[in-house]
SEDO-987119 format. One line per 3 residues: number of its first residue (from 0); for each residue z, x negated, y of C-alpha. Coordinates in Angstrom, 1 decimal. Each point is the difference from the previous one (the first is absolute). Last residue first. Example, Ala and Ser with C-alpha at 12.3 -4.5 7.8 and 13.67 -1.06 7.14 Angstrom:
REM SEDO-987119
1> 7.1 -13.7 -1.1 | 0.7 1.4 -3.4
//
This chain:
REM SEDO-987119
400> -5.0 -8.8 -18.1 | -2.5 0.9 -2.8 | -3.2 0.6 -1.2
397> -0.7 -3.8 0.7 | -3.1 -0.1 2.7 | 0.1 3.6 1.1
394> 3.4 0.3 -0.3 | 1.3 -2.7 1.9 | -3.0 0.0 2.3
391> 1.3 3.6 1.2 | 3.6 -1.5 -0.1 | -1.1 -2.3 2.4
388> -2.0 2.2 2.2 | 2.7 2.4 0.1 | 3.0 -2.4 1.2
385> -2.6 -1.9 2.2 | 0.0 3.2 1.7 | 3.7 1.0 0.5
382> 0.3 -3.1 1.8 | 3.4 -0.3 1.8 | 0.4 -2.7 2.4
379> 4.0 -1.6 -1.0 | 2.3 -0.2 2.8 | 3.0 -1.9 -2.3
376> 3.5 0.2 0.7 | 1.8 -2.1 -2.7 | 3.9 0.9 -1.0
373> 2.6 -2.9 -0.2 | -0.6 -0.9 3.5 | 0.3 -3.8 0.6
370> -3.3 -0.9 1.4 | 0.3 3.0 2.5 | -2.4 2.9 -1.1
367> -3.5 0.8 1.2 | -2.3 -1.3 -2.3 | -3.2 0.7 0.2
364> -2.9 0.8 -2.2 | -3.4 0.0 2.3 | -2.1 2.4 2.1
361> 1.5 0.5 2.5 | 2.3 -3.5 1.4 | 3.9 0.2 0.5
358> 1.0 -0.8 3.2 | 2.6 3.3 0.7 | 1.1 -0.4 -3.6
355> 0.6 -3.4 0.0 | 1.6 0.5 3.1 | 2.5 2.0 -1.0
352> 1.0 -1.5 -3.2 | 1.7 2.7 -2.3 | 2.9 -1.6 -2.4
349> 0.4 2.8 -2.7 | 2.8 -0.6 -2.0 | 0.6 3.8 -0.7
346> 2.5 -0.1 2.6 | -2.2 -1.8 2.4 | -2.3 3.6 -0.3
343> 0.8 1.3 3.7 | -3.3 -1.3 1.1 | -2.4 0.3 -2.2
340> -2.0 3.3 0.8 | 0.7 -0.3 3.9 | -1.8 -3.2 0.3
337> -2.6 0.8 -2.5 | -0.4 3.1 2.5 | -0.6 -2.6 2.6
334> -2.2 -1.8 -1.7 | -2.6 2.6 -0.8 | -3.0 -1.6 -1.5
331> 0.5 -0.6 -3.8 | 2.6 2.5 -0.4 | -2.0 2.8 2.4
328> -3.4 -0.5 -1.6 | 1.6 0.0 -3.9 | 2.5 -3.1 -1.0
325> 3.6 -1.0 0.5 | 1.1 -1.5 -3.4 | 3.9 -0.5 -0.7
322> 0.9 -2.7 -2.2 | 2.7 -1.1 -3.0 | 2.1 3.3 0.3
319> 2.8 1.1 -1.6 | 1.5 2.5 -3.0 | -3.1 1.7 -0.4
316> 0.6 3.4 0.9 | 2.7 -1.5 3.0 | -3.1 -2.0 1.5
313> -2.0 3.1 -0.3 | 3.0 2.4 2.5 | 0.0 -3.4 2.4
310> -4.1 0.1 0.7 | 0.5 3.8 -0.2 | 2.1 -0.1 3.0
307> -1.7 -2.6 1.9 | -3.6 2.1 -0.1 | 2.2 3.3 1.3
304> 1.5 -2.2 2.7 | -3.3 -1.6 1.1 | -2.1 3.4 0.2
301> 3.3 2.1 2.0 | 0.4 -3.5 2.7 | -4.0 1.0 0.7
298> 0.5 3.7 0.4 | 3.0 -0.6 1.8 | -2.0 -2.1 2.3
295> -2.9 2.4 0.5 | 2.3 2.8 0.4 | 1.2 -2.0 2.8
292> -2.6 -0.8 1.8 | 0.7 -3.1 2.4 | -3.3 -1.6 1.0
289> 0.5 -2.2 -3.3 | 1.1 2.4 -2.1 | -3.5 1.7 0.9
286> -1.7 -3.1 -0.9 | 1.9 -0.6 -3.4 | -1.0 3.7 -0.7
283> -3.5 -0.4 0.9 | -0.1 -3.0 -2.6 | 1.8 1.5 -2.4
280> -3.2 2.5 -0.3 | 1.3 3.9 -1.0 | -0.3 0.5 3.6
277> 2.1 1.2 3.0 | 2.4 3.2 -0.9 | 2.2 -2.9 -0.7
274> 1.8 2.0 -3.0 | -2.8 2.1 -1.4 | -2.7 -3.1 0.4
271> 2.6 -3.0 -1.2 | 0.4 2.2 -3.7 | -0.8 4.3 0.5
268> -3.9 1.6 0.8 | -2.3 -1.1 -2.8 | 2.5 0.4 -2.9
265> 3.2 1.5 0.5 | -2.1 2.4 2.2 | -3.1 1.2 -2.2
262> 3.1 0.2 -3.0 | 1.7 2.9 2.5 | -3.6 1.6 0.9
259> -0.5 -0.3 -4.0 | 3.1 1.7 -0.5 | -0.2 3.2 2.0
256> 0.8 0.1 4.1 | 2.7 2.3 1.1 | 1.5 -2.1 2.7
253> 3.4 0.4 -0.8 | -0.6 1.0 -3.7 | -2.0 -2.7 -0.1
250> 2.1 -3.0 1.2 | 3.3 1.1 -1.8 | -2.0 0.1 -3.3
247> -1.9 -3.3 0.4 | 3.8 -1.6 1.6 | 1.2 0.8 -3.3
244> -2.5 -2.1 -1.6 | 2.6 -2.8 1.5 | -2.2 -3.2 1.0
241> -1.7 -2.8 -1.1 | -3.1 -1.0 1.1 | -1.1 1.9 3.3
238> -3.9 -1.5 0.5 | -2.2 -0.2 2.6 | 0.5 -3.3 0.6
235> 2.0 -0.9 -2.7 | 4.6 0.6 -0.7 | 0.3 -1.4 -3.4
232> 0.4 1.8 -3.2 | -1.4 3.0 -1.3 | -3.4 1.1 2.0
229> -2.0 -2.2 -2.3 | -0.2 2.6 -2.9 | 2.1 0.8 -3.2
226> 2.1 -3.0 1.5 | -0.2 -2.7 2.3 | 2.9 -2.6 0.0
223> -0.6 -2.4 -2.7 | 2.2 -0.9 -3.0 | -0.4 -2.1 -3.1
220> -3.0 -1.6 0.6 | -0.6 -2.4 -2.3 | -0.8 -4.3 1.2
217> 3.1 -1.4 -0.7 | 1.7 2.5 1.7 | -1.7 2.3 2.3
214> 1.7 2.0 2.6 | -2.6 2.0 1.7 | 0.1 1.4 3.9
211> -2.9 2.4 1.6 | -1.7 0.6 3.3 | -3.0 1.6 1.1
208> -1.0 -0.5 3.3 | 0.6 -3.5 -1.1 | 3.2 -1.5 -1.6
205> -0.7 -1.1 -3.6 | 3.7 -1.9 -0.2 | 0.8 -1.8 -3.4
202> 3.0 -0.7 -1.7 | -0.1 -2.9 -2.3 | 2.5 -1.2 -3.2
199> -1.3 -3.1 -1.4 | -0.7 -0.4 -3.6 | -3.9 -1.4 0.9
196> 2.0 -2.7 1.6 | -2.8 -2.7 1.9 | 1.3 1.8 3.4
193> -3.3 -0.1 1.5 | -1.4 1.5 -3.5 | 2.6 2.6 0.0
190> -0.9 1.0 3.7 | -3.4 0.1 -0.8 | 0.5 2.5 -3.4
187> 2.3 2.2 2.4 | -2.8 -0.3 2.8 | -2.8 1.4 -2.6
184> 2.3 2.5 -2.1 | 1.0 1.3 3.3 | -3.1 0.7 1.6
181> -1.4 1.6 -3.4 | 2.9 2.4 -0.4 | -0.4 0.9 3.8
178> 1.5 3.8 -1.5 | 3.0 0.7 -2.4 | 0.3 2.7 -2.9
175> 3.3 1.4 0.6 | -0.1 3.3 -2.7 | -1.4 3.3 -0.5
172> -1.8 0.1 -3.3 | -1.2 3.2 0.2 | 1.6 1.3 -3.3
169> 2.4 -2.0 -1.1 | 1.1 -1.1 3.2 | 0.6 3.2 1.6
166> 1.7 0.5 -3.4 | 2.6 -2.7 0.8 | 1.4 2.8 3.1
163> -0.1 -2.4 3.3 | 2.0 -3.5 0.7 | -3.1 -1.7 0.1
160> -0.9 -2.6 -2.8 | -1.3 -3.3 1.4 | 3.0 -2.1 -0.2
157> 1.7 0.9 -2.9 | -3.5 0.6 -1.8 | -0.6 -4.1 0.3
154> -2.5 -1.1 2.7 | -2.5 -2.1 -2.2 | -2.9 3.1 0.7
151> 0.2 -1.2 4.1 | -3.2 -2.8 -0.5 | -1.8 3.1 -1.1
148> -0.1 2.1 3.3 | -2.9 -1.3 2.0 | -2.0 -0.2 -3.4
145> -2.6 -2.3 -0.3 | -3.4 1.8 -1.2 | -2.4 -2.1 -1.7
142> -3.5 0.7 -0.2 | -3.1 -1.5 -2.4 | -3.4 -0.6 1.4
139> -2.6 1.7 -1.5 | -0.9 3.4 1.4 | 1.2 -1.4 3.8
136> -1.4 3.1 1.5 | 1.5 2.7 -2.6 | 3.1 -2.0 -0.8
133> 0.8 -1.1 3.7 | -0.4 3.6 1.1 | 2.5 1.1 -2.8
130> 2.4 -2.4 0.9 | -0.5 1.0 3.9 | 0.4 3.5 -0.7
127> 3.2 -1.1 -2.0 | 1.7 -1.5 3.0 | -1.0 2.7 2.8
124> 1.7 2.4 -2.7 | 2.9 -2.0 -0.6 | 0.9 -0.8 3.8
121> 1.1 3.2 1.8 | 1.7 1.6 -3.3 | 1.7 -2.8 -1.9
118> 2.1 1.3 -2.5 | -2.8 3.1 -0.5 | -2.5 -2.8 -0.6
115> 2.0 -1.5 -3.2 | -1.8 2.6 -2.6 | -3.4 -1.1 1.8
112> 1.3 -3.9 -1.0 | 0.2 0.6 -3.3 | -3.3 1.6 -0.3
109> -1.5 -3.1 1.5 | 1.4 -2.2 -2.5 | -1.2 1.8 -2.5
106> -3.3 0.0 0.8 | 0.4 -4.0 1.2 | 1.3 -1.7 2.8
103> 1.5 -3.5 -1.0 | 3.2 -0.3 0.7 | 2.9 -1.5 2.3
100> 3.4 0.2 -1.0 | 3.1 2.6 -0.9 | -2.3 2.8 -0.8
97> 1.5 3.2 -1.2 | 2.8 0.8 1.8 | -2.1 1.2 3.1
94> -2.3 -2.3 0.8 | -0.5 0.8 3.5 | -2.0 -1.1 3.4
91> -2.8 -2.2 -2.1 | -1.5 -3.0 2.3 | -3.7 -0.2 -2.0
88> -1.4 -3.4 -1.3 | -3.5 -0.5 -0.2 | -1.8 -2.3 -2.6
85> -2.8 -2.4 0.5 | -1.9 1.0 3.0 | -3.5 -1.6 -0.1
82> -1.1 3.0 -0.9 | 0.4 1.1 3.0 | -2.9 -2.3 1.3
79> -0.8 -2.4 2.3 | 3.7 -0.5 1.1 | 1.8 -0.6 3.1
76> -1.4 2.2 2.4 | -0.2 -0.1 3.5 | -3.8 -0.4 1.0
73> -1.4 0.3 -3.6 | 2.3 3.2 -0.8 | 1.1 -0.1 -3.8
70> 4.0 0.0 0.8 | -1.2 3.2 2.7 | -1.9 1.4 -2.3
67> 3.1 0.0 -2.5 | 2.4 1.3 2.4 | -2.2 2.6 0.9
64> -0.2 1.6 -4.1 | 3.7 -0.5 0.8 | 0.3 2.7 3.2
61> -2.5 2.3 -1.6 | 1.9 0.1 -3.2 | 3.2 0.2 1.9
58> -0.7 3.0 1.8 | -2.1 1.8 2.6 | -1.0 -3.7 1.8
55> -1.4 1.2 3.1 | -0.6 -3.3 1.8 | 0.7 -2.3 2.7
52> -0.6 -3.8 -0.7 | 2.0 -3.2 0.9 | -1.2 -3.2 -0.4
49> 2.0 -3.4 -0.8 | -1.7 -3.3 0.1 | 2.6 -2.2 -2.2
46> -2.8 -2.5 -1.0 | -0.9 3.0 -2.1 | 1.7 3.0 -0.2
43> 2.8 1.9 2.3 | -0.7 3.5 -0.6 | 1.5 3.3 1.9
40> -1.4 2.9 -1.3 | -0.1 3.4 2.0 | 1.1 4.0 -0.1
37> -0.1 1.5 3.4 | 0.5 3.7 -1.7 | 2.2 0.1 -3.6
34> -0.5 -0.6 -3.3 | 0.6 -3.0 0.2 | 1.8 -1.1 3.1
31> 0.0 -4.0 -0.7 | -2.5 -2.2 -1.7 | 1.8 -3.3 -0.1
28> -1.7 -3.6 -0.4 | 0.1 -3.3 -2.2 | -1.8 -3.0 -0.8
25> -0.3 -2.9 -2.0 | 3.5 -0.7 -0.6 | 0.8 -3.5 -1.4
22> 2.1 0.3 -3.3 | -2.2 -3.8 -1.1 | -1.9 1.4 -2.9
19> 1.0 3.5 0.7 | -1.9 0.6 2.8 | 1.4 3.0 1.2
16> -1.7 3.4 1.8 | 2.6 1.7 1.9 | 0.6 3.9 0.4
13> 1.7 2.8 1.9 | -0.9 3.4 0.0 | 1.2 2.9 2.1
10> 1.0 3.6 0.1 | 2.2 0.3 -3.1 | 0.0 -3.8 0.2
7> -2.0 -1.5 -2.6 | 0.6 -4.0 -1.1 | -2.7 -1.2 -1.3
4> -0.3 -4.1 -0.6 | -3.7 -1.5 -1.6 | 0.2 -2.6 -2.2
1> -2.3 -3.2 0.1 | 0.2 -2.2 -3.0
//
């Protein structure tokens, strides 16, 4: 079967088209600034010939109906025909607390998931236009949505109740809810097959623009460190994480801005961009350390420290550690800020192996711990995608996961 993969931006749209028979993919593309002037599609097709095409695409619908021409085109399609499409699988920003896997998209289904769009403000609405573009072209095909915050429902009310008035929770449901749920429910499940012990105890790293930690034992999440939304946690790119909502108050009154100025800050202009005053990229800020900046460097040292200290506050929640996973573009490519991550960790019985780490080939699972460490280091590739197109077949094929 051949399943489509949509994953909707609030201003863009991702997607891969899978050959289930052997997981090879097919093709895939991005439409980016929807909605917005110098809108285009990039599409990498057949025989890998990739062609990119400017055009007004107004929203989603027009950006997806596109999507399919260009899987159909003869020069650089893939397919002769969209009905050859099988199933398609849609990357679902929130679940709320009232889906705790992947599902197939029905009326009600749908309706659930417009109550949950108010959780999930930028993302939900370009995610259900999408669904419903998908049901009125596709007619036929059967949709899943996989839910970026399901894999976090395990976390027990201890750990994802906020310290708030209970009724807050009552009646808006405002709780931890977790983000990169399908990146670390795929590494987590790796790392337990490496391992051969699906009891183990792993503590895995999504470090990217976006960043997030989740302790998962035996397979459950049973913390993570985003919360509400993804600006709880880690320090990001653009992002604060945590911080004192004291310091909202002190910050407005002193420059008189209202509270979506103050949220526009913590979240596009604060993380490695607010504190190098270079880039929210870690590789501008390892360049600017480099030639000396010293914002840069803090900035840098701030990331690593902040990643460390939730690696050691999960291995206290679950009583140890069997692994630590270093995944997402900076974990899988950034060396150096593996470097800074691990080291410091020996009293956890974590034996980091320099140059392992420094040799370690993209791409694969590597280990980058001394032979004797009592903890693994794994870099594990995440692939949020397969994740979707498996549970997609899953459901298709079996009605269940």
């Amino acid at each position: 079967m051949k399943i489509l993969v949509v994953n909707a931006g609030s201003s863009s749209l991702k997607y891969q088209l899978f050959d289930m028979s052997d997981e090879s993919v097919l093709a895939k593309g991005t439409v980016e600034r929807i909605g917005m002037e110098g809108s285009q599609i990039t599409h990498k097709g057949k025989e890998g010939k990739s062609v990119t095409l400017k055009e007004d695409f107004k929203n989603h619908t027009q950006a997806l109906k596109k999507v399919l021409d260009c899987l159909c085109d003869k020069e650089y399609g893939v397919i002769s025909d969209i009905n050859e499409i099988g199933a398609v699988g849609h990357r679902v920003l929130h679940s709320g607390e009232d889906f705790d896997r992947s599902i197939i998209i029905d009326d009600e289904t749908l309706a659930i998931c417009k109550k949950n769009a108010p959780l999930g403000p930028l993302h939900m609405p370009a995610n259900l236009s999408c669904i419903e573009s998908c049901l009125n072209i596709l007619k036929d095909k059967k949709n899943v949505a996989v839910f970026d915050t399901a894999f976090h429902l395990t976390m027990p009310k201890k750990a994802f109740m906020y310290a708030v008035p209970y009724e807050y929770y009552d009646k808006w449901k405002i709780r931890k809810y977790g983000f990169h749920g399908t990146s670390h429910r795929f590494v987590s499940g790796e790392a337990l097959k490496y391992l051969k012990n699906s009891k183990a105890k792993v503590i895995t790293c999504h470090l990217g623009n976006g960043a997030s930690v989740a302790a998962v034992d035996g397979g459950k999440c049973v913390d993570t460190s985003m919360g509400l939304t993804p600006l709880e946690g880690l320090m990001m790119g653009t992002r604060s994480g945590d911080i004192d909502p004291a310091v909202l108050e002190f910050v407005m009154n002193k420059t008189k801005i209202d509270i979506s100025q103050m949220l526009n800050i913590l979240n596009k202009e604060s993380g490695l961009k607010g504190i190098s005053g270079v880039s929210s990229d870690m590789r501008d800020c390892k360049k600017a350390s480099d030639e000396g900046n010293e914002k840069a460097s803090l900035a840098i040292d701030m990331f690593a420290y902040r990643v460390r200290k939730y690696i050691g506050s999960y291995a206290a929640v679950m009583g140890g550690v069997d692994c630590i996973v270093m995944t997402g573009g900076v974990g899988e490519n950034s060396h150096f800020i593996r470097e800074k991550v691990l080291e410091g960790l020996e009293f956890m019985g974590v034996k980091f192996d320099k140059s392992k780490n420094e040799n370690a080939e993209r791409g694969k699972i590597c280990e980058i711990n001394k032979k004797f460490s009592k903890v693994k280091v794994l870099i594990i590739p995440t692939n949020e995608e397969i994740v979707i197109a498996r549970d997609t077949l899953a459901l298709v094929e079996n009605g269940k996961i």
